[in-house]
Every structure is written in C-alpha cells, then in structure tokens.
MIDOSE-1310 file (N, C-alpha, C; in nm, 2 decimals, decimal comma, always signed):
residues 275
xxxx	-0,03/-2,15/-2,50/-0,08/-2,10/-2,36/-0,16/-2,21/-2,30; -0,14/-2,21/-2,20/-0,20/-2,34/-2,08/-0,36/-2,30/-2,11; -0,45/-2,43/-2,10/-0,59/-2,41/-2,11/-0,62/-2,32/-1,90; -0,73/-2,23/-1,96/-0,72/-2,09/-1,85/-0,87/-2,16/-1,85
xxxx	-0,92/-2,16/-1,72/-1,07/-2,19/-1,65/-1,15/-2,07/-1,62; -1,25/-2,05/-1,72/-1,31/-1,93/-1,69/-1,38/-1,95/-1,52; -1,42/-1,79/-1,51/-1,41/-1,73/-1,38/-1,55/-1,77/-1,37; -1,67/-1,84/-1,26/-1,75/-1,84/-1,25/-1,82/-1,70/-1,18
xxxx	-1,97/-1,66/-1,22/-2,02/-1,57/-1,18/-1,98/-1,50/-1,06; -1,99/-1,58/-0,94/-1,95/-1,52/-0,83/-1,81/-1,48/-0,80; -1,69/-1,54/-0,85/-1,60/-1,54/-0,87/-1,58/-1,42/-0,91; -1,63/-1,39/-1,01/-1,65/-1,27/-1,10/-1,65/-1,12/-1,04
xxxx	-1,80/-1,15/-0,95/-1,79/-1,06/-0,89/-1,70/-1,02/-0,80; -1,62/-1,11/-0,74/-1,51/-1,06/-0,62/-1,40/-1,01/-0,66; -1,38/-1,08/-0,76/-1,26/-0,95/-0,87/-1,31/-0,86/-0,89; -1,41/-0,84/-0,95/-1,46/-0,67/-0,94/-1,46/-0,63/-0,85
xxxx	-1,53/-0,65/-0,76/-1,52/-0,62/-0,60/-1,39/-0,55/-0,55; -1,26/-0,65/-0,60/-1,14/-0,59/-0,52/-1,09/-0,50/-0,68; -1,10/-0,49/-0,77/-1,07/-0,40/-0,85/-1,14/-0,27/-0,83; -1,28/-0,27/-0,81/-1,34/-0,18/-0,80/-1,25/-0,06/-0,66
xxxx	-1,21/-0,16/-0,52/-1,18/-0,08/-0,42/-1,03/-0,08/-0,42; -0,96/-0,14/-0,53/-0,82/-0,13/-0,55/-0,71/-0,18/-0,43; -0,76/-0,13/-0,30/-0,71/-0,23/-0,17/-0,84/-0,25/-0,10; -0,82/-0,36/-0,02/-0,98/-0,38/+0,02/-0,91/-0,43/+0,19
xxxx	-0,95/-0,41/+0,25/-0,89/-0,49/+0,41/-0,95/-0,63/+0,41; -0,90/-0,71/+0,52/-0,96/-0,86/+0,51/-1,11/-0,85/+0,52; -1,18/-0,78/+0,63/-1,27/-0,82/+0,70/-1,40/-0,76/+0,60; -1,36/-0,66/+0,51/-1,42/-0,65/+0,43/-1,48/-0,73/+0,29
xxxx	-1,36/-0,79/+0,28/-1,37/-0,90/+0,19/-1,44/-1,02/+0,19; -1,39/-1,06/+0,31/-1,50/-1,16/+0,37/-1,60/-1,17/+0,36; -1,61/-1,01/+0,43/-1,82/-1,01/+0,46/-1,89/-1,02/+0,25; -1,79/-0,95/+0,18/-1,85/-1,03/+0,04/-1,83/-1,14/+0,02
xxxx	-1,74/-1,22/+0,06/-1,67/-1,34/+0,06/-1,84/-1,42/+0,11; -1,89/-1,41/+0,19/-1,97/-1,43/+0,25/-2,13/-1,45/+0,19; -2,12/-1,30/+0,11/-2,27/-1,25/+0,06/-2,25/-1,37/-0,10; -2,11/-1,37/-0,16/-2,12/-1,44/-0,25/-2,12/-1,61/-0,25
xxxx	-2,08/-1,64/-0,14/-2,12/-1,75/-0,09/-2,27/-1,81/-0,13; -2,36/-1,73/-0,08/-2,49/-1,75/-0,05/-2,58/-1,74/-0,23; -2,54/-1,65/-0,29/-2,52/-1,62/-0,45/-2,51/-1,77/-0,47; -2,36/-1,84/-0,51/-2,33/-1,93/-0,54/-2,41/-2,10/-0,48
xxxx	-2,44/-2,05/-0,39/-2,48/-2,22/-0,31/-2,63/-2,23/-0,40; -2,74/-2,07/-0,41/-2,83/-2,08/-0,46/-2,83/-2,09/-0,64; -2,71/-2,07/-0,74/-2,69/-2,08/-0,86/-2,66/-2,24/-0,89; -2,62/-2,28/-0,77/-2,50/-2,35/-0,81/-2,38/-2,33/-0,87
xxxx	-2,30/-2,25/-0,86/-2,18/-2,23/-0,91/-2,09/-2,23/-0,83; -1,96/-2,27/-0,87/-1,82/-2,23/-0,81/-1,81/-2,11/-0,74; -1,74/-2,11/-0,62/-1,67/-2,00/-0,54/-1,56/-2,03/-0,47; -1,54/-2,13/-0,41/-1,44/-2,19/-0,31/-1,51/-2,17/-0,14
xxxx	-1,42/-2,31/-0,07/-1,48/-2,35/+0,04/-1,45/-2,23/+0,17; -1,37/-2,12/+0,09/-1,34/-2,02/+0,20/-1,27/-1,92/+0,13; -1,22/-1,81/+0,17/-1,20/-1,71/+0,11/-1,05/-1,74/+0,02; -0,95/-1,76/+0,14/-0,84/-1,85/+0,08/-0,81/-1,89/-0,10
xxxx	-0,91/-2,01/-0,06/-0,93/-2,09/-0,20/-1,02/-2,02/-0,32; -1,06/-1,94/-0,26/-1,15/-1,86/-0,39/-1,07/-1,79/-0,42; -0,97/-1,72/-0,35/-0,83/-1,63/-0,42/-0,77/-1,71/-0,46; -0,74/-1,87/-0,49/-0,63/-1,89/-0,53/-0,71/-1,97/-0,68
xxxx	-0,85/-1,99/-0,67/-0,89/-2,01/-0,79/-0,87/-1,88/-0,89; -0,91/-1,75/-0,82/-0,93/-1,64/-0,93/-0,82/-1,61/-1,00; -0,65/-1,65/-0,86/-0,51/-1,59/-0,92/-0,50/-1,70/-1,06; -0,53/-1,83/-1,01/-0,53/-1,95/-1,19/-0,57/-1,94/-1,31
xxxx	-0,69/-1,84/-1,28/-0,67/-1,79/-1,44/-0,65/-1,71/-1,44; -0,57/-1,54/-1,33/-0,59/-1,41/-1,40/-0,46/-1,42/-1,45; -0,34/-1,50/-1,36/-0,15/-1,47/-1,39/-0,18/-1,53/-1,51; -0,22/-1,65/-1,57/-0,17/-1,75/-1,70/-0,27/-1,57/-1,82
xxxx	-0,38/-1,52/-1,74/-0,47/-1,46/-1,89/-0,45/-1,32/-1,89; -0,39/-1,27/-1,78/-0,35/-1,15/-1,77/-0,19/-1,10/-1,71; -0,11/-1,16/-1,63/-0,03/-1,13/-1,63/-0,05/-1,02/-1,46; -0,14/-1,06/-1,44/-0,21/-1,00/-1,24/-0,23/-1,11/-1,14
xxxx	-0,21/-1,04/-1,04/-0,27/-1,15/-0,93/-0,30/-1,08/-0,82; -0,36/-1,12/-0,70/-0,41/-1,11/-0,60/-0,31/-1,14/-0,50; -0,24/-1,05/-0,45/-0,12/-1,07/-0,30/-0,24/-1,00/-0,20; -0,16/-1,04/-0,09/-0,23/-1,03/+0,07/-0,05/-0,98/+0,16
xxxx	-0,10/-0,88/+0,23/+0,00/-0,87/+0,33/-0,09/-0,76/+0,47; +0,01/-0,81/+0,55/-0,04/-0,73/+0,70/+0,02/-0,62/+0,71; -0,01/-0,48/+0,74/+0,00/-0,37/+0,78/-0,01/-0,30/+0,88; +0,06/-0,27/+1,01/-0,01/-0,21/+1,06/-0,09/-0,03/+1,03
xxxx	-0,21/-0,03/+1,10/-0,29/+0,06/+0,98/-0,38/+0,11/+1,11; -0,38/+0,24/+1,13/-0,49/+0,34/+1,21/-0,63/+0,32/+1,19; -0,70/+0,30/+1,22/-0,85/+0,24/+1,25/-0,89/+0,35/+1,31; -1,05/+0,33/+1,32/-1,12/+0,41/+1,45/-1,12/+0,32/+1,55
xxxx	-1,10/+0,36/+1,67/-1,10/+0,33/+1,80/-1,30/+0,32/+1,81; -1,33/+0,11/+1,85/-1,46/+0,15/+1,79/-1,53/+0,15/+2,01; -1,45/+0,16/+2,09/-1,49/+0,17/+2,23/-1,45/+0,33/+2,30; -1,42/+0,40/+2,19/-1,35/+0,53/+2,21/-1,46/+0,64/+2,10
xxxx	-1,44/+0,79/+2,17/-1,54/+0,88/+2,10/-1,48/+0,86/+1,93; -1,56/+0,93/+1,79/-1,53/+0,92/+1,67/-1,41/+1,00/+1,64; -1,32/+1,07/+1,75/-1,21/+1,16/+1,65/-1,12/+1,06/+1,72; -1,11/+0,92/+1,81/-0,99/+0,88/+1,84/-0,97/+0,71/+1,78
xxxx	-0,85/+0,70/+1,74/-0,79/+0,63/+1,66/-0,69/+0,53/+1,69; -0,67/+0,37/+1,65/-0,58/+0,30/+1,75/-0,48/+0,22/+1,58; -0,37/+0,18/+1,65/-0,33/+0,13/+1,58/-0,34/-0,04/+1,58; -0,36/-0,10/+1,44/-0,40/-0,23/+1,44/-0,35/-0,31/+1,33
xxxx	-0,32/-0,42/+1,32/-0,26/-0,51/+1,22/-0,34/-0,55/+1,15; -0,36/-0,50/+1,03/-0,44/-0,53/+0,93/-0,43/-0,63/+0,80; -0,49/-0,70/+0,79/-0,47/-0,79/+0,65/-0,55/-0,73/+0,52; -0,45/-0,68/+0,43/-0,48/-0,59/+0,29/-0,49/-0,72/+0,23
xxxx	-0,57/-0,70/+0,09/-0,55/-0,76/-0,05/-0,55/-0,62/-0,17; -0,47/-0,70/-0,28/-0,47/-0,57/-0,37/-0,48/-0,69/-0,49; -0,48/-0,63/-0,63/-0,44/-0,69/-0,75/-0,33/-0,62/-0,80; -0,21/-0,69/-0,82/-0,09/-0,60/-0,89/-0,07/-0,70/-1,03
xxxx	+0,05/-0,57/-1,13/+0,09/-0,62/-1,22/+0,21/-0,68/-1,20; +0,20/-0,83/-1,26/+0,34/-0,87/-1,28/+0,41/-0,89/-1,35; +0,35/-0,86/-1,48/+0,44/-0,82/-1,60/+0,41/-0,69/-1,64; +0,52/-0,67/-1,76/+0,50/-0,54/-1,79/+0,43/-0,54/-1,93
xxxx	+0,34/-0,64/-2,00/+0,36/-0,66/-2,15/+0,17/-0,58/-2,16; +0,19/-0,57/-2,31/+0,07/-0,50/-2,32/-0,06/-0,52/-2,25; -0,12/-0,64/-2,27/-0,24/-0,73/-2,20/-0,26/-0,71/-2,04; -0,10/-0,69/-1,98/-0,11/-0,69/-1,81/-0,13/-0,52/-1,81
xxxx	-0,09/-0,47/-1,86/-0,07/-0,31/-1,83/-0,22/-0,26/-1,87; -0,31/-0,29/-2,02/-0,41/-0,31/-2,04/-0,53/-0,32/-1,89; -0,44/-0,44/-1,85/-0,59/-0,49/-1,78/-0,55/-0,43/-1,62; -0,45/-0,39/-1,61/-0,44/-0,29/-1,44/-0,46/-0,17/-1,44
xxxx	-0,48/-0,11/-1,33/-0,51/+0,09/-1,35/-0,36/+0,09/-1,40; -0,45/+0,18/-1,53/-0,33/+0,28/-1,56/-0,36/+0,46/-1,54; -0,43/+0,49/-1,44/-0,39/+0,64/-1,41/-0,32/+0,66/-1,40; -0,20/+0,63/-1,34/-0,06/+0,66/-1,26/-0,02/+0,68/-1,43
xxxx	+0,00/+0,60/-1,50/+0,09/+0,66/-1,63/+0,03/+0,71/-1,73; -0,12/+0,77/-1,71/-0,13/+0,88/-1,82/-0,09/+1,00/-1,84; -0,04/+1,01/-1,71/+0,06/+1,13/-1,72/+0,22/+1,12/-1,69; +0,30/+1,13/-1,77/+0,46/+1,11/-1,70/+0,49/+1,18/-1,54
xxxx	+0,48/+1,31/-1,59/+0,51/+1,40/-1,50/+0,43/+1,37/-1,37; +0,33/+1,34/-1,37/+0,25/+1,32/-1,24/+0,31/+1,17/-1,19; +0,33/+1,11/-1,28/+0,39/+0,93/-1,22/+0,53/+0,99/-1,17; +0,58/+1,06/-1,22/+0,78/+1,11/-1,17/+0,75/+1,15/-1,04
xxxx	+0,64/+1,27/-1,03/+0,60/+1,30/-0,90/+0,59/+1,21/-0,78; +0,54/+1,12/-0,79/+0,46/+1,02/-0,70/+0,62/+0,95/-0,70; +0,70/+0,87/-0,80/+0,79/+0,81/-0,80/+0,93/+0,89/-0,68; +0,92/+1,07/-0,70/+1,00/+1,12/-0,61/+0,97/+1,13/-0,47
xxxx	+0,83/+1,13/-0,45/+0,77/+1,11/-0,34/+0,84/+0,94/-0,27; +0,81/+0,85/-0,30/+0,83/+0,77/-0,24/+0,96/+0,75/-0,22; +1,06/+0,83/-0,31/+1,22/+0,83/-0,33/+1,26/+0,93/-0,12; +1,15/+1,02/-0,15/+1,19/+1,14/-0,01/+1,14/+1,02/+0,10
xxxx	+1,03/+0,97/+0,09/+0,99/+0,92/+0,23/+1,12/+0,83/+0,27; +1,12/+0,70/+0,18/+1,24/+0,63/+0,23/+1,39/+0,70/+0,25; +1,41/+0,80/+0,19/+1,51/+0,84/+0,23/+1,51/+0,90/+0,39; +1,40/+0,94/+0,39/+1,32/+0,99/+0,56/+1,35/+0,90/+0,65
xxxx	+1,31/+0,78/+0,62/+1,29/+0,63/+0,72/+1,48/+0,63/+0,72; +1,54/+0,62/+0,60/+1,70/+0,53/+0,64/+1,78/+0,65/+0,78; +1,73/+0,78/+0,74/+1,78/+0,92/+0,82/+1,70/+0,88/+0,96; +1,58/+0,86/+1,01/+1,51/+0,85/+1,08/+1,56/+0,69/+1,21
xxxx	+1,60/+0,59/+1,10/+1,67/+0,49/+1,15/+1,81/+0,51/+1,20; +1,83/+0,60/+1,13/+2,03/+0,61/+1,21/+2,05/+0,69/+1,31; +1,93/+0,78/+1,36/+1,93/+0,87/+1,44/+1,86/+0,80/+1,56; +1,76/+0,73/+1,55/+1,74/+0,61/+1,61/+1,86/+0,52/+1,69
xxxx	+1,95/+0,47/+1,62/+2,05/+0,41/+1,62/+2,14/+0,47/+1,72; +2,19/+0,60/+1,68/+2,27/+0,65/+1,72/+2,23/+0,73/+1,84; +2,09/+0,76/+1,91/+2,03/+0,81/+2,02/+2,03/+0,63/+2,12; +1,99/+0,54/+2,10/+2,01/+0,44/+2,16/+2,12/+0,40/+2,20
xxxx	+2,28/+0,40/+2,13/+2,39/+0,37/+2,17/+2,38/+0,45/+2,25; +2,41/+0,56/+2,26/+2,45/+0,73/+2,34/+2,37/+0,66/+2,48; +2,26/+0,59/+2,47/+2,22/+0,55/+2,61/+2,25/+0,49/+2,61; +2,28/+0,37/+2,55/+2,32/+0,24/+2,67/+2,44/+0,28/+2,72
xxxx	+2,52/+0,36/+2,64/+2,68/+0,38/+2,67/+2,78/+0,26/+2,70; +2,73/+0,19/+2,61/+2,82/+0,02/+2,56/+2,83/+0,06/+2,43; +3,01/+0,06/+2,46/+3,05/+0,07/+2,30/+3,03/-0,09/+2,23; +2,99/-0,18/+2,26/+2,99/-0,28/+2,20/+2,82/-0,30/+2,12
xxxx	+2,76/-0,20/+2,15/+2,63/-0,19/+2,07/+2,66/-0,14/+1,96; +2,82/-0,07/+1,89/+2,79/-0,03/+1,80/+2,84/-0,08/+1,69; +2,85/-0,24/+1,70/+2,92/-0,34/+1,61/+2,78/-0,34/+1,51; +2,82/-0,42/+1,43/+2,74/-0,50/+1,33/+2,63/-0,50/+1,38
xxxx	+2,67/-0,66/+1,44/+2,58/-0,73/+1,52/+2,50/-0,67/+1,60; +2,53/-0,60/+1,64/+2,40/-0,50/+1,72/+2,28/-0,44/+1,68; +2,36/-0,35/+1,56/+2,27/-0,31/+1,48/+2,16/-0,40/+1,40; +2,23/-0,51/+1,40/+2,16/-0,58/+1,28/+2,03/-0,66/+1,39
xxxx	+2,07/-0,64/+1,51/+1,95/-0,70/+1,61/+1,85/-0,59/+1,63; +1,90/-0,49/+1,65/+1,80/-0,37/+1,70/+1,72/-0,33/+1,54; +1,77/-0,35/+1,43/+1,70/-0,35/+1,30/+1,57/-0,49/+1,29; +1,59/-0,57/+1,34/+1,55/-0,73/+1,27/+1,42/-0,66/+1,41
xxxx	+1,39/-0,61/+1,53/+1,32/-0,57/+1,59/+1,26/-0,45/+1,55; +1,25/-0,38/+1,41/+1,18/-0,29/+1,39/+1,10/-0,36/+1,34; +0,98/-0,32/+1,34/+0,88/-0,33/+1,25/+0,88/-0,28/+1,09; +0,80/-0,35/+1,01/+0,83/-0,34/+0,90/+0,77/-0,18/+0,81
xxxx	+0,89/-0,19/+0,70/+0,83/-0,11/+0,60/+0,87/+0,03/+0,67; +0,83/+0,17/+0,55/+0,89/+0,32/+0,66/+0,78/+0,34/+0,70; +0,86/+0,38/+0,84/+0,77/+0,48/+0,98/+0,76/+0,60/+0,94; +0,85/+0,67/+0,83/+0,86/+0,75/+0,78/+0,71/+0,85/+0,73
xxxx	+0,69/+0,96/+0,71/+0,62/+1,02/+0,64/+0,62/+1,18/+0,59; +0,54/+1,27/+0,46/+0,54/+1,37/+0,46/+0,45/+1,46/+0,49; +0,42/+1,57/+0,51/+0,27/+1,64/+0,49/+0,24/+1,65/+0,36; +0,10/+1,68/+0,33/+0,03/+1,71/+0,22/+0,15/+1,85/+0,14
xxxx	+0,17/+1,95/+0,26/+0,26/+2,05/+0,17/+0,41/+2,01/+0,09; +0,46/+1,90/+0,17/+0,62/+1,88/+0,13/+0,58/+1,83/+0,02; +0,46/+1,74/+0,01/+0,46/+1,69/-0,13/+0,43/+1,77/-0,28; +0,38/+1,83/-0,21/+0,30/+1,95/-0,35/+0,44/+2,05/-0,34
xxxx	+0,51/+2,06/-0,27/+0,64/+2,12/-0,30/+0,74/+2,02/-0,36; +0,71/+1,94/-0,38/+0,85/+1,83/-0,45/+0,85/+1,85/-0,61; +0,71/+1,88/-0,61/+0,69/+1,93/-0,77/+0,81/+2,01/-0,82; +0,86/+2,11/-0,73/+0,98/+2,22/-0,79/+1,10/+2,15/-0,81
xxxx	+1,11/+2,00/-0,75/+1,26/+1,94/-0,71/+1,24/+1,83/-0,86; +1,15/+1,85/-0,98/+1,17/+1,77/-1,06/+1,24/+1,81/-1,16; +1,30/+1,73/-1,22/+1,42/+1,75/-1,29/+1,41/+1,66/-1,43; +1,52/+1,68/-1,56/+1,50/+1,67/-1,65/+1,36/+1,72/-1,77
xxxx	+1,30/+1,62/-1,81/+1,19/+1,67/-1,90/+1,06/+1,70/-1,86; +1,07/+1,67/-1,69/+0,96/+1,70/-1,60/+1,01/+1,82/-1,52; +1,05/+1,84/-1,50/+1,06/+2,02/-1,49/+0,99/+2,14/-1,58; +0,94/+2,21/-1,42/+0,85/+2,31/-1,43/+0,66/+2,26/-1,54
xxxx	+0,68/+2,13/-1,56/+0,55/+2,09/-1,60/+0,42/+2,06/-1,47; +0,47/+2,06/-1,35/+0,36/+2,08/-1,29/+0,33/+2,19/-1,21; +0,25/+2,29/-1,26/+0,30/+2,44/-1,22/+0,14/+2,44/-1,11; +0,02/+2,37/-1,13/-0,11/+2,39/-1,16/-0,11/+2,32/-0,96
xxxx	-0,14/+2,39/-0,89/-0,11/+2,33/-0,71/-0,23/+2,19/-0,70; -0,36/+2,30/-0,76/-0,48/+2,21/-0,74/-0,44/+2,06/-0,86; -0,37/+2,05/-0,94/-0,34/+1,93/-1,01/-0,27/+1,81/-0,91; -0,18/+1,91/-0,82/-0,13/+1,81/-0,78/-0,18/+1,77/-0,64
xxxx	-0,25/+1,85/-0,62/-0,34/+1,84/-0,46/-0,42/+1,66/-0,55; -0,50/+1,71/-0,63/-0,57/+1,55/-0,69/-0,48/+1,50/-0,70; -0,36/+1,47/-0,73/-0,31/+1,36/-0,79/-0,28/+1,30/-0,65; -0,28/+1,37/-0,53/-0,22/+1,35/-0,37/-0,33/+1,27/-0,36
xxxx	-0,47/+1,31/-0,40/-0,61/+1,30/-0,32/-0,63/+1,15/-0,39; -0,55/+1,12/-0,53/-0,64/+1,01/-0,60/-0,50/+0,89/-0,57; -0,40/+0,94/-0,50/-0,29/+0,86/-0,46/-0,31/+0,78/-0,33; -0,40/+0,86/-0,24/-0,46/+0,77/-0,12/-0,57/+0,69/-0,11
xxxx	-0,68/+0,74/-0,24/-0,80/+0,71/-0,25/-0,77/+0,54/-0,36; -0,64/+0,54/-0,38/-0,60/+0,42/-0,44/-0,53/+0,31/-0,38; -0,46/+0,40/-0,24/-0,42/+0,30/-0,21/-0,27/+0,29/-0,15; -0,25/+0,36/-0,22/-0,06/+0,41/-0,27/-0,05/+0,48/-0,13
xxxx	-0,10/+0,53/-0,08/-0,07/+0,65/+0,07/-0,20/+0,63/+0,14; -0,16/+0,63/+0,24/-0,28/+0,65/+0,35/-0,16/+0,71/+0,50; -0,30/+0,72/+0,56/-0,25/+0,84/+0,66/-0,16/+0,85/+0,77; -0,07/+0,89/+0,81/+0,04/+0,86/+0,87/+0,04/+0,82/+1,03
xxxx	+0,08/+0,71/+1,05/+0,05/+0,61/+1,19/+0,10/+0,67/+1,32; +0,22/+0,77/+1,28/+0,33/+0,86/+1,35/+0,35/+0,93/+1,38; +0,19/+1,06/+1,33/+0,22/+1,21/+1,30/+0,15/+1,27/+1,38; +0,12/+1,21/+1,52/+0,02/+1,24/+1,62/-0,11/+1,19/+1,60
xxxx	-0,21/+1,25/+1,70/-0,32/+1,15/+1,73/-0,40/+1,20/+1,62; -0,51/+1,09/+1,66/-0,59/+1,14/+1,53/-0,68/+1,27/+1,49; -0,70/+1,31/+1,53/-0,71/+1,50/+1,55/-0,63/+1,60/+1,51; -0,52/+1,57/+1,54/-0,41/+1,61/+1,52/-0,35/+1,62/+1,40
xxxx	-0,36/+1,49/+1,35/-0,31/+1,50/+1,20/-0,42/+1,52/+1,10; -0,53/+1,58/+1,13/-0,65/+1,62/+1,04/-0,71/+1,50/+0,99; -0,71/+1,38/+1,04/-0,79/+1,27/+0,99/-0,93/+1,28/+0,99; -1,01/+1,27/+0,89/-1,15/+1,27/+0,88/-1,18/+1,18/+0,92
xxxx	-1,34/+1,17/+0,96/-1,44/+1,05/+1,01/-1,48/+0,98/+0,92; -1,55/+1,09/+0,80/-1,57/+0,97/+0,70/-1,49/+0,86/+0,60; -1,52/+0,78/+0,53/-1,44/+0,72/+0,43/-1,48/+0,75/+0,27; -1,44/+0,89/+0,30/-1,49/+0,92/+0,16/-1,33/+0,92/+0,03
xxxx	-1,31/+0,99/-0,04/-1,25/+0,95/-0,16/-1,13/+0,96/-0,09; -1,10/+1,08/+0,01/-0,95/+1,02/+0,09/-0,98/+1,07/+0,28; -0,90/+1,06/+0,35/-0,92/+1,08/+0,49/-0,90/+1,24/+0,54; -0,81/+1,32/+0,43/-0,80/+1,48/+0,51/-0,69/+1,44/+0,57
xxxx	-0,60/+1,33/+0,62/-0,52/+1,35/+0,67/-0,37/+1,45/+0,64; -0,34/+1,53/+0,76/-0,22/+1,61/+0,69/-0,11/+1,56/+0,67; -0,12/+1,46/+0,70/+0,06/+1,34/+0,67/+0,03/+1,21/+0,63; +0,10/+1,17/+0,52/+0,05/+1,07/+0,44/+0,18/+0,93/+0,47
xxxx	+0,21/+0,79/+0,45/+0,27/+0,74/+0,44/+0,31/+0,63/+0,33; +0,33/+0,55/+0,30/+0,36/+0,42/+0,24/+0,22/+0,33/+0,25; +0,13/+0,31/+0,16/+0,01/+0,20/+0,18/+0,04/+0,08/+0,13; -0,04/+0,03/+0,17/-0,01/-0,12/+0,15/+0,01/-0,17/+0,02
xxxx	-0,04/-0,11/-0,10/-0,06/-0,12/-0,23/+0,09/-0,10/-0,29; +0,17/+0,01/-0,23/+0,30/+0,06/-0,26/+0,38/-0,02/-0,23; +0,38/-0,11/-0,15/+0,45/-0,23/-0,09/+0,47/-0,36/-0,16; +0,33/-0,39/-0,22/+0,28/-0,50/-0,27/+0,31/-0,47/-0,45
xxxx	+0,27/-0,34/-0,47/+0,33/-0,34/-0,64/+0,45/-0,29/-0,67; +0,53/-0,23/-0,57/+0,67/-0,13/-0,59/+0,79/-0,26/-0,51; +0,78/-0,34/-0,50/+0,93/-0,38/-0,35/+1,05/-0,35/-0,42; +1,05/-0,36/-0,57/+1,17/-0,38/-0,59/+1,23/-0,23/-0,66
xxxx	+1,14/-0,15/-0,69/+1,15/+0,00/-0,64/+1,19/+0,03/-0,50; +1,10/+0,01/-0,43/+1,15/+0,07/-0,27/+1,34/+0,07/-0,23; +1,32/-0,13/-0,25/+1,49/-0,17/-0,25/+1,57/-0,08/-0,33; +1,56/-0,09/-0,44/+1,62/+0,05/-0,52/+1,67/+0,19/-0,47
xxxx	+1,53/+0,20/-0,38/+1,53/+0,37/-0,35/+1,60/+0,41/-0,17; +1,66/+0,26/-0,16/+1,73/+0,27/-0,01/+1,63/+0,18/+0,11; +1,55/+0,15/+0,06/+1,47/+0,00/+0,17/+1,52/-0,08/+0,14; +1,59/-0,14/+0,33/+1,64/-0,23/+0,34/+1,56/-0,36/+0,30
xxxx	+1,61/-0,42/+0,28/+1,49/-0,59/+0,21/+1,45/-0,65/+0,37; +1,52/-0,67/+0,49/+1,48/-0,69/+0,58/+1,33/-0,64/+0,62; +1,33/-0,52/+0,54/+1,21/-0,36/+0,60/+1,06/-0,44/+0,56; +1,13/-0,51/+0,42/+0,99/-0,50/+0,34/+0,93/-0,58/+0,40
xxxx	+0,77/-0,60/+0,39/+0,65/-0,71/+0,45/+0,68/-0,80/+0,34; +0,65/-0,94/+0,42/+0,58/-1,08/+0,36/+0,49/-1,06/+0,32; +0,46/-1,12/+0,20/+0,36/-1,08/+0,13/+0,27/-1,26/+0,13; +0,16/-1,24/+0,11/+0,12/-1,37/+0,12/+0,05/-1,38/-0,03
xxx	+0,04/-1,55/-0,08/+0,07/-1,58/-0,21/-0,05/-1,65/-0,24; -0,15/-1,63/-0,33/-0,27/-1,77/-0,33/-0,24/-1,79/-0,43; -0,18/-1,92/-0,42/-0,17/-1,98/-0,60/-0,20/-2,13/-0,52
C-alpha cells in the first residue's frame, strides 16, 4: 500500500464535520472551512490554502486508507426565501458535498454509515422507492414530450433529434417525486424474502424521517409552494415535507443504480472531483 499522510488536526476536524452532517451545502462548509483556518494558522498546522485544496488533501489519504472520498455536485434545492416572509421558499443552485463509498470491501463499508444495511428489508424499501420515483420522472418526461409535439404541431419534432434536443435542455436528475404516504405504501409492493416484513407504519415513517435527515431525500422542488407541501421552518431532524425527492447524496452514491433503474446518463449531475 502507498505511504498514506496522516490527517492533520484541523483537517480532522472537517471530516468529522462533513461526516457528522452526512451532506453539508457549500456555504456551510466554508464558514468551517474558515473557523478552521484560524485553528490552524494559530497551531501551526496543515489545512490548505482554501477549501478546494483541503478537500483534495483529505480525499489523499481517505481513497488509498479507506476506500471513501469527498464528491461535490450542484443541485438545484428549495431554500428559504431570505427577502420574503418565513413560510416562502425559492429555488436555488446549490453546491452539496457528501463522503461516499467507493468500494465495497470490508474497511470501506466499515468506515461509511451503515444504517441503510442493518436492516435488509428497510434497505429493499428505500431501494424500491427510488426504483418508483424514476420510473415517475421517465412517465413524466414522455408526457412532457408528447404534450409539446401536440403543440407545436410539426411532425418533424418527433424525430430523434428533436427529442434528443428538448431532453439535453432538461435540467438534471428526476423532477419526479412521492408523498410521505405512497412511500409507506410501497412497503406492501415488496416482494420475495421481504414480503410482509414491514408490517410496523411508524418503522417505516422513521426509516422515511432518517432517509431525509441523511440526505438520501429531501423535499420536493415541484409539489407546490412551500406551505403547501408541509415544509417546516425549522432544520430539525427532517423538514415535514409531504413530498420527498432524490437528494443530492442519492446522486453522488447510487449513479450507477439510478442508470440501472431507468435514468438516463444524460439526467445525471457532474459530479466534481478533489483529488
């Protein structure tokens, strides 16, 4: 194994930092990015000359010692509207970071959350979940498709090529989403050796609550205003929202699941790389 550079103090702390919040937004990171800065300049220790380079020191030793790293991608992502009263909400392009696994071997799985797989049945759940949304988004895109031809009424919009222009101008990832209830009903649509094992509502209400509060779902950009879809004020363990979507986290550790499950590769977000 390649000689691995341990993590200096502050360093230290910002992995915790983003472990601790599992997705973290940019501007939040920073402002630690920032506080540890000031740590470091008075220790003397390593941190890097900007946020950037301190992620790409942390990714050099975590991939070679663990088998994780630190991706970044943009989202757009519902915010509070901060010139508007507290129940109204704007949409804005956000820059996530997360830590995912990139291998599957004992040490990487070890050292990532493993809630999701201490239970099978509750991981099948979540895995059918994400199976219904995209299947939502591909139904949701063709209907799309097919209400826009009907207007232009040029049969020549309904070549390839057309399609493949009016797709390359979607925005990325599914628009798609479900409520809180379709999901706690999917529980009945499990099949094989997870059938009828999640009978318990409030089990699966948490596994919904600890699926946003991680990262995996947050609240749906498309399901009406923010009132409307029950979005809470505070940022407590999740939002209350009644319609959940695809989070940033789901993007960044699943792509080649999603592709699998019927996302187009065009769909998926760029992911950005600190190495």
């Amino acid at each position: 194994m390649e000689n691995i550079r341990p993590l200096s103090s502050p360093q230290q702390r910002m992995l915790q930092y983003i472990l601790a919040r599992h997705v973290i937004a940019d501007h939040d990171l920073q402002y630690q990015w920032e506080q540890q800065r000031e740590v470091a300049q008075q220790m003397q220790e390593a941190l890097g000359r900007d946020l950037k380079e301190t992620l790409c020191l942390i990714n050099r030793s975590l991939i070679p010692a663990f088998g994780i790293e630190i991706r970044s991608m943009t989202m757009p992502t519902l915010v509070p509207d901060e010139d508007q009263p507290d129940d109204d909400w704007e949409m804005r392009d956000v820059l996530f970071h997360t830590i995912i696994n990139t291998k599957a071997d004992h040490v990487s799985t070890l050292f990532a959350n493993t809630t999701l797989s201490k239970n099978p049945h509750e991981f099948a759940l979540f895995r059918l979940i994400i199976e219904r949304i995209v299947e939502k988004n591909a139904e949701m895109i063709n209907e799309e498709e097919e209400q826009e031809s009907n207007d232009d009424g040029d049969e020549n919009n309904n070549n390839d090529g057309s399609r493949k222009r009016r797709r390359k101008n979607r925005r990325f990832g599914c628009q798609s989403f479900l409520s809180r209830i379709e999901m706690i009903n999917l529980r009945t649509e499990l099949t094989g050796v997870h059938a009828g094992k999640l009978v318990d509502i409030t089990q699966v209400e948490n596994l919904i609550h600890m699926l946003e509060a991680q990262g995996w779902l947050v609240p749906a950009a498309h399901a009406g205003g923010g009132s409307s879809s029950g979005r809470g004020k505070g940022r407590g363990k999740h939002s209350g929202a009644t319609h959940l979507q695809l989070g940033a986290r789901s993007y960044m550790e699943f792509p080649h699941f999603l592709t699998n499950a019927g996302l187009e590769k065009e769909l998926l977000p760029q992911f950005i790389i600190h190495h």
